[in-house]
PyMOL commands that place a pseudoatom at each C-alpha (Angstrom):
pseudoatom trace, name=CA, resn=UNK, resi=1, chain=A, elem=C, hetatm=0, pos=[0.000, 0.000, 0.000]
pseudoatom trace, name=CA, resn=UNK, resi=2, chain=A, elem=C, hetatm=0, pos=[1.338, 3.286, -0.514]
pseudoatom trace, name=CA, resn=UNK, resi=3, chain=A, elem=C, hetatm=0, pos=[0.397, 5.875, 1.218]
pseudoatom trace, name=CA, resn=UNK, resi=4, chain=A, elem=C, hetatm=0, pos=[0.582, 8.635, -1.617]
pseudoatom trace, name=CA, resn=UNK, resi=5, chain=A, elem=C, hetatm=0, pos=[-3.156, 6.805, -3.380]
pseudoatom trace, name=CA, resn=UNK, resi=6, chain=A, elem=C, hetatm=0, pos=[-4.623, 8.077, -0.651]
pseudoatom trace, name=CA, resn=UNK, resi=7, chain=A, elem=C, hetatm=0, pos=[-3.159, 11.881, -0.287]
pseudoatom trace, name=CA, resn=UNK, resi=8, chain=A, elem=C, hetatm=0, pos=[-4.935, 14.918, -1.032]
pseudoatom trace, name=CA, resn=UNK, resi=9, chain=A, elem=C, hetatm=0, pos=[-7.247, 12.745, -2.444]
pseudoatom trace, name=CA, resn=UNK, resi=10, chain=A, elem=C, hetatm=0, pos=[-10.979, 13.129, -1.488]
pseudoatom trace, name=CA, resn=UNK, resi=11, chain=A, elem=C, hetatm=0, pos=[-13.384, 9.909, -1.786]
pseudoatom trace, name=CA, resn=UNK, resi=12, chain=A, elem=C, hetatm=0, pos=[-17.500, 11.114, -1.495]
pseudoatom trace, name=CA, resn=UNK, resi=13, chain=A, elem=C, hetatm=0, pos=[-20.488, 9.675, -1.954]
pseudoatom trace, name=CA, resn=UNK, resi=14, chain=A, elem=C, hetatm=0, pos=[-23.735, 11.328, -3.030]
pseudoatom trace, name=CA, resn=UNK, resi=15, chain=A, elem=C, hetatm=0, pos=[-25.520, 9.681, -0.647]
pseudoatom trace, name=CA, resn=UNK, resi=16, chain=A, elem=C, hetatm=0, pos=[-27.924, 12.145, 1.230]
pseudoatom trace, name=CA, resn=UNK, resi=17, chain=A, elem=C, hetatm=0, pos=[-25.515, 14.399, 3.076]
pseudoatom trace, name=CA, resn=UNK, resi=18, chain=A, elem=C, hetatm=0, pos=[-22.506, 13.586, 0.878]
pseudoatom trace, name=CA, resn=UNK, resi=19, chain=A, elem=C, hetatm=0, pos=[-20.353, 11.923, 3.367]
pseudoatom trace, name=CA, resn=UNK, resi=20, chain=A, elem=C, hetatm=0, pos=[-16.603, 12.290, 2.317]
pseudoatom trace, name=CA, resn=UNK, resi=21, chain=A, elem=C, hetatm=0, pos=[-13.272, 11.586, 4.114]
pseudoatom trace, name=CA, resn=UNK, resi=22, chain=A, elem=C, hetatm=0, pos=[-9.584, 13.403, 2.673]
pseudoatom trace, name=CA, resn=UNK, resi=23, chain=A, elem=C, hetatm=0, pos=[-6.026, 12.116, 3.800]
pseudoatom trace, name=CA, resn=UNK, resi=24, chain=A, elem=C, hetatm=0, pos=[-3.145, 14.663, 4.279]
pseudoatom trace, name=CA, resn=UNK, resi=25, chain=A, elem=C, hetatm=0, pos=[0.507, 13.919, 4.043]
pseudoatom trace, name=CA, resn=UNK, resi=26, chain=A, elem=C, hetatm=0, pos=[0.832, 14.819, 7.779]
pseudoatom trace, name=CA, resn=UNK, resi=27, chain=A, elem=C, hetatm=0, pos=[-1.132, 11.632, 8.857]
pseudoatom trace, name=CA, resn=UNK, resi=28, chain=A, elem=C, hetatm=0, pos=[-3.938, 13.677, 9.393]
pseudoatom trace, name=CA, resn=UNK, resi=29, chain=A, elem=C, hetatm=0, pos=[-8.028, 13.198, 7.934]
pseudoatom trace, name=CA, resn=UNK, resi=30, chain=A, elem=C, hetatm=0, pos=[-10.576, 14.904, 8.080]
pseudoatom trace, name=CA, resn=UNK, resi=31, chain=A, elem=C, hetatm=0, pos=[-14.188, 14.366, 6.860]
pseudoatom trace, name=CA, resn=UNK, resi=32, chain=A, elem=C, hetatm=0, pos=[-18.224, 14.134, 6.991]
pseudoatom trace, name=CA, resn=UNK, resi=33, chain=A, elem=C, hetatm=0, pos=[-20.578, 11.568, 7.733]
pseudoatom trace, name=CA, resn=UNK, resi=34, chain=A, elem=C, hetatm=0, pos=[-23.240, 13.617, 6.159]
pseudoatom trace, name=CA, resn=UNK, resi=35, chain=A, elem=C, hetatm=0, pos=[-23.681, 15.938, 9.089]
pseudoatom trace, name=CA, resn=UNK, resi=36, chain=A, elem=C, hetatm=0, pos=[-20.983, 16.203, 11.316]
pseudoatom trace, name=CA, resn=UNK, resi=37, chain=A, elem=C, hetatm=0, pos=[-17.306, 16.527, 11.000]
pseudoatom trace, name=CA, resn=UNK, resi=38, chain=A, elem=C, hetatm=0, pos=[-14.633, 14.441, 11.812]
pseudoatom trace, name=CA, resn=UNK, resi=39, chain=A, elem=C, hetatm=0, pos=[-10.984, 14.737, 12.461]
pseudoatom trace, name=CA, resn=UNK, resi=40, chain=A, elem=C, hetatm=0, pos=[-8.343, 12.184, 13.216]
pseudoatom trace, name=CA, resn=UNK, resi=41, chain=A, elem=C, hetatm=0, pos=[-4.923, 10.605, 12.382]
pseudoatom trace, name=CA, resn=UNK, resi=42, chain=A, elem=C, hetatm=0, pos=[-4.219, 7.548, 9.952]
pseudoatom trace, name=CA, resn=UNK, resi=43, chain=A, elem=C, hetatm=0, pos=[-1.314, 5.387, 10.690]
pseudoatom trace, name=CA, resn=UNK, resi=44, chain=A, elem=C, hetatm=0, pos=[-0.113, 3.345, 7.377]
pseudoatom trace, name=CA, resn=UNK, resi=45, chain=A, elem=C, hetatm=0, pos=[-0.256, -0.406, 7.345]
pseudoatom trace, name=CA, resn=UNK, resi=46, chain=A, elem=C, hetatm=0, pos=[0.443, -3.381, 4.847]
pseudoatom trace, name=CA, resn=UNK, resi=47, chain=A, elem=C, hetatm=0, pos=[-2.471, -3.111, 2.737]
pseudoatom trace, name=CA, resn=UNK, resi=48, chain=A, elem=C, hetatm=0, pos=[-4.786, -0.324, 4.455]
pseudoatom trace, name=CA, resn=UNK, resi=49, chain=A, elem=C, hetatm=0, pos=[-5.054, 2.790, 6.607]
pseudoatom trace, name=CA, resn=UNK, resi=50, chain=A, elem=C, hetatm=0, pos=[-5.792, 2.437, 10.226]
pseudoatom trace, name=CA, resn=UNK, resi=51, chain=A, elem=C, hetatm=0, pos=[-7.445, 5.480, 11.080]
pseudoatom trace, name=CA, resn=UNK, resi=52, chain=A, elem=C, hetatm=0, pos=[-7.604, 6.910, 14.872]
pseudoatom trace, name=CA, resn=UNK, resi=53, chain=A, elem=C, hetatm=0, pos=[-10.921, 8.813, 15.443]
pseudoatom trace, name=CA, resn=UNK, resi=54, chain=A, elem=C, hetatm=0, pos=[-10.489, 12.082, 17.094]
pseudoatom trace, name=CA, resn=UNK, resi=55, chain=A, elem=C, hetatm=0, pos=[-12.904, 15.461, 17.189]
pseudoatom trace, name=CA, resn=UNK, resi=56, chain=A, elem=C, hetatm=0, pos=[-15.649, 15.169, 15.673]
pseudoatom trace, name=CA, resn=UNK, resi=57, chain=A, elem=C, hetatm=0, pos=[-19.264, 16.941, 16.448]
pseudoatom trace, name=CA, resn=UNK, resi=58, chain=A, elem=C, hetatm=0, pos=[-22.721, 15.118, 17.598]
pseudoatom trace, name=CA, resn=UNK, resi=59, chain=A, elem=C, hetatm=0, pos=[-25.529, 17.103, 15.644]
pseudoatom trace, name=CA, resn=UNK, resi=60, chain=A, elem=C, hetatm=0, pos=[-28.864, 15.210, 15.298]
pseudoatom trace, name=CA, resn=UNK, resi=61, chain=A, elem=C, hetatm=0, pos=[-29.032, 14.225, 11.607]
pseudoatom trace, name=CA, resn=UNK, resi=62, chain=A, elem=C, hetatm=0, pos=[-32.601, 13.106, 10.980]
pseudoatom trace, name=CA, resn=UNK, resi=63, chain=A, elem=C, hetatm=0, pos=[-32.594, 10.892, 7.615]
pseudoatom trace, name=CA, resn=UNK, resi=64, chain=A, elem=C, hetatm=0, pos=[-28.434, 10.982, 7.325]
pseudoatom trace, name=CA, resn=UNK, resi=65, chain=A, elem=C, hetatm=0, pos=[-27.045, 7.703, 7.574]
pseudoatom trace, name=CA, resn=UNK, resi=66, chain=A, elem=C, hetatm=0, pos=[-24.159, 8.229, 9.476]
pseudoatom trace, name=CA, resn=UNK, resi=67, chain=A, elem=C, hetatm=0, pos=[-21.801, 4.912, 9.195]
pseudoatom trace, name=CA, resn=UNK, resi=68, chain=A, elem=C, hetatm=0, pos=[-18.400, 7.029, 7.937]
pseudoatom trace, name=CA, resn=UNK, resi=69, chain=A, elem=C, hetatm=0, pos=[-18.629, 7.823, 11.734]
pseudoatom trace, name=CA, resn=UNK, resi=70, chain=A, elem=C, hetatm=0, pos=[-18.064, 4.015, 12.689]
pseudoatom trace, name=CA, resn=UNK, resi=71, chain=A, elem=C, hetatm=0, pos=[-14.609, 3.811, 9.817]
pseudoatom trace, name=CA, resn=UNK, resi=72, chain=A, elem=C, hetatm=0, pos=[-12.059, 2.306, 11.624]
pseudoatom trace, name=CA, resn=UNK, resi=73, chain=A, elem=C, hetatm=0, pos=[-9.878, 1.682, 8.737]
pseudoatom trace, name=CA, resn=UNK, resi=74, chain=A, elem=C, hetatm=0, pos=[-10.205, 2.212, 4.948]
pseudoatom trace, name=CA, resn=UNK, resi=75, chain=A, elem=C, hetatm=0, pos=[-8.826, -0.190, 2.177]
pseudoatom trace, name=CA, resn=UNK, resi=76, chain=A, elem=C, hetatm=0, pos=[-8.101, 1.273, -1.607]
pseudoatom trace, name=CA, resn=UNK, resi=77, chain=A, elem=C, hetatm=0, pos=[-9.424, -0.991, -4.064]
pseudoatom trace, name=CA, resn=UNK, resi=78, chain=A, elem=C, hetatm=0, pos=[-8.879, 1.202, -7.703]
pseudoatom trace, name=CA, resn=UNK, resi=79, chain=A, elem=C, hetatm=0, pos=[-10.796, 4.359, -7.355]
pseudoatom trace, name=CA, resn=UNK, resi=80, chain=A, elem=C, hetatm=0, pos=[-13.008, 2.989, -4.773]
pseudoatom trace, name=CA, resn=UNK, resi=81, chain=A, elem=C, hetatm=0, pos=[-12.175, 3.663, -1.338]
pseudoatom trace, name=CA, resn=UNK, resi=82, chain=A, elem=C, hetatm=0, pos=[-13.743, 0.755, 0.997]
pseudoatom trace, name=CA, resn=UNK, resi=83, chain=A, elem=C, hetatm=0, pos=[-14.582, 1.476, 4.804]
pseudoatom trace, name=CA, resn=UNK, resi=84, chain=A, elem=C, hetatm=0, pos=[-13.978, -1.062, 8.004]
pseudoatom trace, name=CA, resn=UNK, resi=85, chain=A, elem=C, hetatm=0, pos=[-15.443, -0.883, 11.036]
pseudoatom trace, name=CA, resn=UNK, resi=86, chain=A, elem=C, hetatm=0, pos=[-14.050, -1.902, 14.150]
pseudoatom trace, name=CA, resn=UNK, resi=87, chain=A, elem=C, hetatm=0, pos=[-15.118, -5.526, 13.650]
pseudoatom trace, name=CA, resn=UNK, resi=88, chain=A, elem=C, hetatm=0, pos=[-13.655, -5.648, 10.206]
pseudoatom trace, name=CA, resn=UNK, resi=89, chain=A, elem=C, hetatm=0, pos=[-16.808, -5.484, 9.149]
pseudoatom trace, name=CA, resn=UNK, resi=90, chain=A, elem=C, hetatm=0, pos=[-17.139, -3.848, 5.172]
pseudoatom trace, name=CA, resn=UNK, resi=91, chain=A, elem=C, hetatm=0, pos=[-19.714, -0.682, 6.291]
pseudoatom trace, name=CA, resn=UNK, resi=92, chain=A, elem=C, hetatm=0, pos=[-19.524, 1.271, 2.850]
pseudoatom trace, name=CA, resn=UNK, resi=93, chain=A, elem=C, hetatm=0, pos=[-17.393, 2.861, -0.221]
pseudoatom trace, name=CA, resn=UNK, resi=94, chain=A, elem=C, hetatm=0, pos=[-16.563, 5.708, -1.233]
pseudoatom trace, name=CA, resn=UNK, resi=95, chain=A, elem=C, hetatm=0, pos=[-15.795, 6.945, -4.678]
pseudoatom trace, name=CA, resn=UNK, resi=96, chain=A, elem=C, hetatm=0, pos=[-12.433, 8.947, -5.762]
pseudoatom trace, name=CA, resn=UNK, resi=97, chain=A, elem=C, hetatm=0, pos=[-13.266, 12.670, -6.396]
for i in range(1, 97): cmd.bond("trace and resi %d" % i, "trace and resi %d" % (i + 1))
show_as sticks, trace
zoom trace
């Protein structure tokens, strides 16, 4: 894995709320699950990012489905960027912008 695919690169969706999540060279992310924003760090491993949740707000999103909030770690597969939770569990994709 390396960890330039993933750099300045922004994957979205256009589900309702357009959830997205962007990686910075610093080991930093940032992001929305539709709603509310999230920060954190990313450490690089063999074949995905693990990323470390950090601030992030709690609005009430009525109708948002908010699983980008649950992303553990994220896997690159082509331009397609697919989300882990903390079971390992597949919870969505994400499309390169």
């Amino acid at each position: 894995m390396k960890e330039e695919e993933y750099v300045g690169a922004i994957f979205a969706s256009t589900d309702k709320g357009e959830p997205f999540l962007k990686f910075a060279d610093d080991g930093t992310y940032s992001g929305s699950d539709g709603c509310n924003g999230l920060r954190g760090t990313y450490e690089v491993g063999d074949d995905e990012l693990v990323l470390n949740p950090g601030l992030s707000t709690l609005r009430a999103c009525p109708g948002i489905d908010t699983w980008v909030r649950n992303a553990t770690s994220v896997k690159l597969d082509s331009d397609t960027l697919v989300v882990f939770d903390k079971s390992g569990s597949e919870i969505g994709t994400l499309a390169r912008s």
